[in-house]
Every structure is written in structure tokens, then in C-alpha cells.
C-alpha positions in Angstrom: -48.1 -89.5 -64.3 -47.9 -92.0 -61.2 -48.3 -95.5 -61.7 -51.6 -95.7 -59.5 -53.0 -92.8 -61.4 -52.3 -94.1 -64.8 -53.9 -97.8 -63.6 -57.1 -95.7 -62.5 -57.3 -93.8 -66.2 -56.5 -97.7 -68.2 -59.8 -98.9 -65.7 -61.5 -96.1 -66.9 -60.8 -96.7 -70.5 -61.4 -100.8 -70.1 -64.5 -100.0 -68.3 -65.5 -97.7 -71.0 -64.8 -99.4 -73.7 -66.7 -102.1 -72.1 -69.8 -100.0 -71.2 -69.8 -98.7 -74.9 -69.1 -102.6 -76.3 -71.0 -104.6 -73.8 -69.1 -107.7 -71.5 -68.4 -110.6 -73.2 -70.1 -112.8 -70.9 -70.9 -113.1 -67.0 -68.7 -110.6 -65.1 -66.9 -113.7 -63.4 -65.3 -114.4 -67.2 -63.4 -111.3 -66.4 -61.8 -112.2 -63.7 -60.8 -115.7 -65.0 -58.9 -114.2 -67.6 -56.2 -113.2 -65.9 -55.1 -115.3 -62.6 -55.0 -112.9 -60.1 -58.8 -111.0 -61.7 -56.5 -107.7 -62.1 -57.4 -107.1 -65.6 -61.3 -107.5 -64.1 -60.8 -105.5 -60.8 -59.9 -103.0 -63.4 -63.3 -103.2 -65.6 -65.0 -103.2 -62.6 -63.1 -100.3 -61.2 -63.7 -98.5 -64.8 -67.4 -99.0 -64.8 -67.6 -97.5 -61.1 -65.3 -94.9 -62.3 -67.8 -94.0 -65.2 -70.9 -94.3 -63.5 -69.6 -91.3 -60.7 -68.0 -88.9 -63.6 -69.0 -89.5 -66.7 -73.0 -91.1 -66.9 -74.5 -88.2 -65.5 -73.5 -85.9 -69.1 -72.9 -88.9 -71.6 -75.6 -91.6 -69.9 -75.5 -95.2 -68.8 -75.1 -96.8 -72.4 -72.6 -93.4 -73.2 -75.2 -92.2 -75.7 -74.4 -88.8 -74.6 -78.0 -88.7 -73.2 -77.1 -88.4 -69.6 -79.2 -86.4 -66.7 -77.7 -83.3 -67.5 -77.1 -83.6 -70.7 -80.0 -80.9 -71.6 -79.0 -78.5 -69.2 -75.7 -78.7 -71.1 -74.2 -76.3 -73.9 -71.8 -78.3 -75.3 -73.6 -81.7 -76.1 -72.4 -84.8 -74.4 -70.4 -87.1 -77.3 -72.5 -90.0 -78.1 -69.2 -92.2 -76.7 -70.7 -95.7 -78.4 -69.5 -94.3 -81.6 -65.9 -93.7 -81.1 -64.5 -96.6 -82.9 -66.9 -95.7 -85.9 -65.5 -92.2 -86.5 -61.9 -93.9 -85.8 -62.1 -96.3 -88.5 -63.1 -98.5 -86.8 -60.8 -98.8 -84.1 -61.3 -98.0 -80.5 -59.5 -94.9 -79.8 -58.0 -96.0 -76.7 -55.1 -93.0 -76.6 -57.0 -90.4 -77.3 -59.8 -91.8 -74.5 -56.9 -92.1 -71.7 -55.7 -88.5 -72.7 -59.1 -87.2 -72.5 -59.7 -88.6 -69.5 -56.3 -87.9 -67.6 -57.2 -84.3 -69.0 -53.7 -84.3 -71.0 -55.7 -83.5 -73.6 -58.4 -80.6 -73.3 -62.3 -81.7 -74.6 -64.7 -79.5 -75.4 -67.5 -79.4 -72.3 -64.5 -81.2 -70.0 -64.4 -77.9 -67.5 -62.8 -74.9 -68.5 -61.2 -74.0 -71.7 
């Protein structure tokens, strides 16, 4: 994988994991983190990212109650739960594998 490609997937997977979590305070806290905002340019990017590909099937609180989601045969994952059914850990290598399509998902195109 290419660095700028694997950046995109670890902004997808921050911006997830902050969708499914919530921000930890005004957006601008993000960026002060890190000196030069990179780690927030990320979120941001992530939460972007997620809105175009993944809220439509899985929804804007990733409840897996998206748009589409009944028009769907495999159900959309209710993606708030991931840490639950990972003992309580966020899964965050099996979300970038998913997402980078490394991994095949059930309902992620064709299998």
C-alpha cells in the first residue's frame, strides 16, 4: 500500500472511531494536539471520508441505520459497537483492513 493511501485509510479509521466515540471537545482541540493539526486534518479527513462512503448503509451515528440500509440484504453493522464485541477494545486492524478492502466484509461489494 502507498503511503498516501494508507494515511487516507488511518483518517478513515480516526474519523471513525471518532464518529462512533464522539470528539473530545471543540474540533479546534484536535488540531492543537499535534503542532502542525496533522493528526486533526486527519479526523477531519476521516469524518468526510465516512460521511461520502460509509453513512449512507451504516448512518451518521454508524448505527447501521443508514438511507439504504432497508433496501439492503446484508444489514449494515451497527459500527458503535465494535469495541463491545472486541472486548472492549477498538478494533482498529481489523477497521483499516476492512476498509482498505484487504479484508473481504460481508455487504462490502462482491464476494
Amino acid at each position: 500500500m502507498n503511503v498516501a493511501r494508507g494515511w487516507t485509510f488511518i483518517g478513515l479509521a480516526l474519523g471513525l472511531a471518532l464518529v462512533v466515540g464522539g470528539t473530545p471537545g471543540p474540533a479546534s482541540a484536535l488540531f492543537e494536539e499535534e503542532p502542525e493539526g496533522h493528526r486533526g486534518f486527519m479526523a477531519a479527513k476521516g469524518r468526510v471520508t465516512y460521511r461520502v462512503y460509509c453513512s449512507n448503509c451504516h448512518g451518521a451515528q454508524a448505527k447501521g441505520n443508514g438511507n439504504l440500509a432497508q433496501f439492503l440484504t446484508v444489514q449494515p453493522s451497527d459500527l458503535t459497537r465494535l469495541a463491545a464485541t472486541h472486548d472492549g477494545e477498538f478494533p482498529t486492524e481489523a477497521v483499516t483492513v476492512a476498509i482498505d478492502g484487504t479484508k473481504k466484509v460481508r455487504g462490502h461489494g462482491a464476494q
